[in-house]
N, C-alpha and C positions, 0 to 999 in steps of 0.2 A: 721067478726065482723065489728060494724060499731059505733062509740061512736063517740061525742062531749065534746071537755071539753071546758066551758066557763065562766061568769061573769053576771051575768042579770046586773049588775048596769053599764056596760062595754055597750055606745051604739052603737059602731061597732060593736061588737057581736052580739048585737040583730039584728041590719043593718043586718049584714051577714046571722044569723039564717034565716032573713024570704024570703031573696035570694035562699037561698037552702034550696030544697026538703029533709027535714030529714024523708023521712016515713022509719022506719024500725030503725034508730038513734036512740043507750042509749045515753040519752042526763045525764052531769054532772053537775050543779052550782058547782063550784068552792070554794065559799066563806062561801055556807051552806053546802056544801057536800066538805069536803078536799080532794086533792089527796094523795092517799098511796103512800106508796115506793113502792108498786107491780106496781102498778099503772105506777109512773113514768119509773122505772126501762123498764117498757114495750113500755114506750112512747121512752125511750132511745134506745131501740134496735132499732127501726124503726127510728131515725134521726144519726144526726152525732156526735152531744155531747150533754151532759149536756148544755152547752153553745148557741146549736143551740136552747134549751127550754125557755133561759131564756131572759125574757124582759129586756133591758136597759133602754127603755123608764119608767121604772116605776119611781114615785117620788121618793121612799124609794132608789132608785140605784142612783140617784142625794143625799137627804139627808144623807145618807151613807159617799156618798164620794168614790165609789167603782168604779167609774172611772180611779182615781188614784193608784190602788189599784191594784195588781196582783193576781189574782184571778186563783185557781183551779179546775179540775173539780169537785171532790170531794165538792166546795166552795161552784160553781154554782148548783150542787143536795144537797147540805145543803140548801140553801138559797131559794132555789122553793119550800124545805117541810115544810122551816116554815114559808114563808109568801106567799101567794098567788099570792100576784099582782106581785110577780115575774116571776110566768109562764107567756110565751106570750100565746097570745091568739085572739083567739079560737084555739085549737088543735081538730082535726078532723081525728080519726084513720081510715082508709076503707082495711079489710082485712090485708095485708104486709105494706100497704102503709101511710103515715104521709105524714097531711098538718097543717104546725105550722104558726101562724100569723096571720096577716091580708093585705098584701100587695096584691096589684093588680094581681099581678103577682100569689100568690102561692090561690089566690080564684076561677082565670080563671083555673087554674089547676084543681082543687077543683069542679067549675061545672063540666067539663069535663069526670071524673073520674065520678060524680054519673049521668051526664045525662040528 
């Protein structure tokens, strides 16, 4: 399996998207098309937590105040099914394998892996 979950209004995402070659990529928007609980539940098997899905950079994690805040995982998969810009992103599933974010580091991976 090969899927993208991302943001169009997100412009690293789009940056990224036209970096890599999605031929054969179920690509998702994020914002018009929700992720399910299948969905993420699945994205969770393949990382390390809830926590590793979820953005801090988003504004809502600032306006929240969830910084200060001890947070569980059960919190962190509440909080990415009901507002979006919590999931980081792009998530790019390939077979067993997750690439979550957008750092330098986990997109050289990310070519590498498709090639």
């Amino acid at each position: 399996m090969k899927k993208v979950y991302f943001l169009q209004t997100c412009d690293t995402c789009r940056r990224i998207l036209k970096e890599v070659n999605l031929t054969g990529f179920i690509k998702q928007e994020i914002k018009t098309n929700p992720i399910t609980v299948k969905q993420l539940e699945e994205m969770r098997q393949f990382s390390d937590s809830y926590e590793a899905l979820f953005n801090k950079r988003a504004k809502l994690y600032k306006a929240m105040n969830l910084k200060n805040q001890t947070i569980s995982e059960a919190d962190y998969r509440q909080y990415i099914l009901d507002e979006y810009t919590f999931l980081k992103r792009p998530v790019f599933i390939i077979d067993d394998q997750i690439f979550i974010g957008n750092s330098k580091k986990v997109i050289e991976k990310l070519k590498e892996k498709i090639g």
